[in-house]
C-alpha positions in Angstrom: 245.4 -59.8 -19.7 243.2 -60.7 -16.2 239.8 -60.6 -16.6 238.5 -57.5 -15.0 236.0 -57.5 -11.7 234.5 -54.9 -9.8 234.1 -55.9 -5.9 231.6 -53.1 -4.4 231.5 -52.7 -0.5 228.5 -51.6 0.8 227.7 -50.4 4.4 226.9 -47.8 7.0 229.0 -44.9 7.1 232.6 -46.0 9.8 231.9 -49.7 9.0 235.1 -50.6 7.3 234.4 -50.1 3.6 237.7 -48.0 2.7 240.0 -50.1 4.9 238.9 -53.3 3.5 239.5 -51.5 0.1 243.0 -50.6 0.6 243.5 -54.0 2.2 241.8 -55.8 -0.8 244.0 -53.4 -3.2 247.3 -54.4 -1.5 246.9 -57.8 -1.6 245.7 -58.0 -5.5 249.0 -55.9 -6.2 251.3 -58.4 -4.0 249.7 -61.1 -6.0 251.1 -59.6 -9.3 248.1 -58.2 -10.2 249.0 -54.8 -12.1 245.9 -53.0 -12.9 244.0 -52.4 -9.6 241.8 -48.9 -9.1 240.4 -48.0 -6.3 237.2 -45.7 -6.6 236.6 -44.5 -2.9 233.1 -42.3 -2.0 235.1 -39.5 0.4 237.3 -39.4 -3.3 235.1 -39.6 -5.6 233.0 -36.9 -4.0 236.0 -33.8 -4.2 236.5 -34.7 -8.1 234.0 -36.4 -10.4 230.4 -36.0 -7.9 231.5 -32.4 -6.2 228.2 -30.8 -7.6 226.3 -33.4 -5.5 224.5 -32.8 -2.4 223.1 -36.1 -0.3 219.1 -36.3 -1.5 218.1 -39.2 -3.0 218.2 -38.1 -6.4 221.9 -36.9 -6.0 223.2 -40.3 -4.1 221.7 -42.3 -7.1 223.2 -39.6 -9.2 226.4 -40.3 -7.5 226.8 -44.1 -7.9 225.5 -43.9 -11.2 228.8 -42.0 -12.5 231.1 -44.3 -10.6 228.7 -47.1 -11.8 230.0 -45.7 -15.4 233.6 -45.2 -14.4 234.0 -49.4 -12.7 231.9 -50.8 -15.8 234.2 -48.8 -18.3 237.3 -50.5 -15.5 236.3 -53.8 -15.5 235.5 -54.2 -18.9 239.2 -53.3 -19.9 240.6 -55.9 -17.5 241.2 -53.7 -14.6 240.5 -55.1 -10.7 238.0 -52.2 -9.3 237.0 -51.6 -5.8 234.3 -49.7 -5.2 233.9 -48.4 -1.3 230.7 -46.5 -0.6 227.4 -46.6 1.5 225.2 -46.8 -1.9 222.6 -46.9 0.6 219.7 -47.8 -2.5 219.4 -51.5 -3.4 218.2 -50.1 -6.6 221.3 -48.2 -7.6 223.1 -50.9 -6.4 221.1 -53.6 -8.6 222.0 -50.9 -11.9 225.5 -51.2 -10.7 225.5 -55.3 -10.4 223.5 -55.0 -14.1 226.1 -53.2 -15.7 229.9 -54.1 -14.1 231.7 -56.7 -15.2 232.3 -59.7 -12.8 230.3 -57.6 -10.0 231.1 -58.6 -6.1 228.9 -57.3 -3.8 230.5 -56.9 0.1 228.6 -56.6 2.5 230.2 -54.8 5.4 228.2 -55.2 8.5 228.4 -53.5 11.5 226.2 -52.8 14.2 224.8 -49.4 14.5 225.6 -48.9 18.5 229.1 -50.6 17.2 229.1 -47.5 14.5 228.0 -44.9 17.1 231.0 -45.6 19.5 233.5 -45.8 16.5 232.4 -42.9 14.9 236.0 -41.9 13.7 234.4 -38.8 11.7 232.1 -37.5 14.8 229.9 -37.7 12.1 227.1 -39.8 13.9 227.5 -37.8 17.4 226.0 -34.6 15.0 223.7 -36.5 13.4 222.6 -38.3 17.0 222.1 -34.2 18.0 220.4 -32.8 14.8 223.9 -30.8 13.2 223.6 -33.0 10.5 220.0 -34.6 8.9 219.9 -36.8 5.8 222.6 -38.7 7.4 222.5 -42.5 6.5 221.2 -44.6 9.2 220.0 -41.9 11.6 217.6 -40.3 9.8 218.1 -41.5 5.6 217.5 -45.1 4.9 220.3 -47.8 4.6 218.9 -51.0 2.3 221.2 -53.7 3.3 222.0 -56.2 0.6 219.4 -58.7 0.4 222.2 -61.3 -2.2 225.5 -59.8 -1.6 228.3 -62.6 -2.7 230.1 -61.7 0.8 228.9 -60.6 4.0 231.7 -59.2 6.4 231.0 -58.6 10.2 233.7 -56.2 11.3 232.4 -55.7 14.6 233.5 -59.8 15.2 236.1 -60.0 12.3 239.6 -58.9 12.0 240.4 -56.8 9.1 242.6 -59.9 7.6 239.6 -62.3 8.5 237.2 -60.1 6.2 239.7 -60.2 3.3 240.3 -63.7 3.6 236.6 -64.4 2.9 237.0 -61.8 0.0 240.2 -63.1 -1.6 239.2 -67.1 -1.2 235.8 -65.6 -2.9 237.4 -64.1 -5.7 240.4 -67.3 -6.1 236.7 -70.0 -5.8 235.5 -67.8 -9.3 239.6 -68.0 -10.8 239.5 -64.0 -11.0 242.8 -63.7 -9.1 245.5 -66.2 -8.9 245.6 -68.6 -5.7 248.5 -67.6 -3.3 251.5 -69.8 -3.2 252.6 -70.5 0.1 256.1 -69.7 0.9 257.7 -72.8 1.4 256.3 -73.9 -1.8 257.4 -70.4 -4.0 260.8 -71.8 -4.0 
């Protein structure tokens, strides 16, 4: 059995977290690597953090349970990816203490880049007051002051990103190097 690693993507809100998840989660599977989860914050919140609003206390609350849920993954030999603002550097310090083979990602993006995304309209209500508490408007985002991989999808390609991520994760021999074609055969 592969040793088990959690890779946790931090960033704004419509910066690229869950795409670069998925992507990260194809890629591991085409590389023969069986046991991949994916633990996703829009997810996670309809099942195992439903009874949490968005104070403080309740996003610490919040990564703390899927804190508990990638430790008890990665420990077992299972590839986790963990996509969610975890806007705290503290929370995300508990998470780095206690996961197995923890990646942090950063995934900037430029606020103004952000606003004109904005494939939720979730930062056009929070721009006009609908929505307060909202990360980056008006609630805090600690950026990663030693994240192992800092992505700028503003200037990168989706592809670009994940190269950085899987030639990160091949330099520690946590996932297997990828064989070019003409040398598969």
């Amino acid at each position: 059995m592969r040793e088990g690693f959690v890779v946790w993507f931090t960033g704004l809100s419509g910066s690229g977290k869950t795409t670069l998840a998925m992507a990260l989660e194809r890629a591991l599977r085409e590389r023969g690597i069986r046991f991949v989860q994916r633990l996703d914050g829009d997810v996670v919140r309809q099942d195992l953090t439903r009874d949490l609003g968005f104070s403080k206390e309740d996003r610490d609350e919040n990564i703390r349970r899927v804190t508990f849920v990638a430790e008890l993954l990665s420990k077992n030999g299972v590839a986790t990816t963990c996509a969610f603002i975890s806007p705290y550097r503290e929370a995300r310090a508990e998470a780095r203490r206690r996961c197995h083979n923890f990646i942090e990602v950063y995934v900037e993006c430029p606020l103004e880049t952000l606003i004109s995304r904005d494939p939720k309209g979730l930062y056009k209500k929070a721009l006009a007051g609908e929505i307060t508490g909202f990360t980056g408007i008006d609630d805090p985002y600690e950026p990663p002051e030693d994240a192992e991989i800092v992505v700028h999808t503003d200037k990168e390609t989706v592809e670009e990103s994940l190269g950085k991520i899987l030639s990160y994760l091949e330099d520690r021999g946590l996932i297997p190097a990828r064989v070019p074609a003409r040398e598969a055969k």
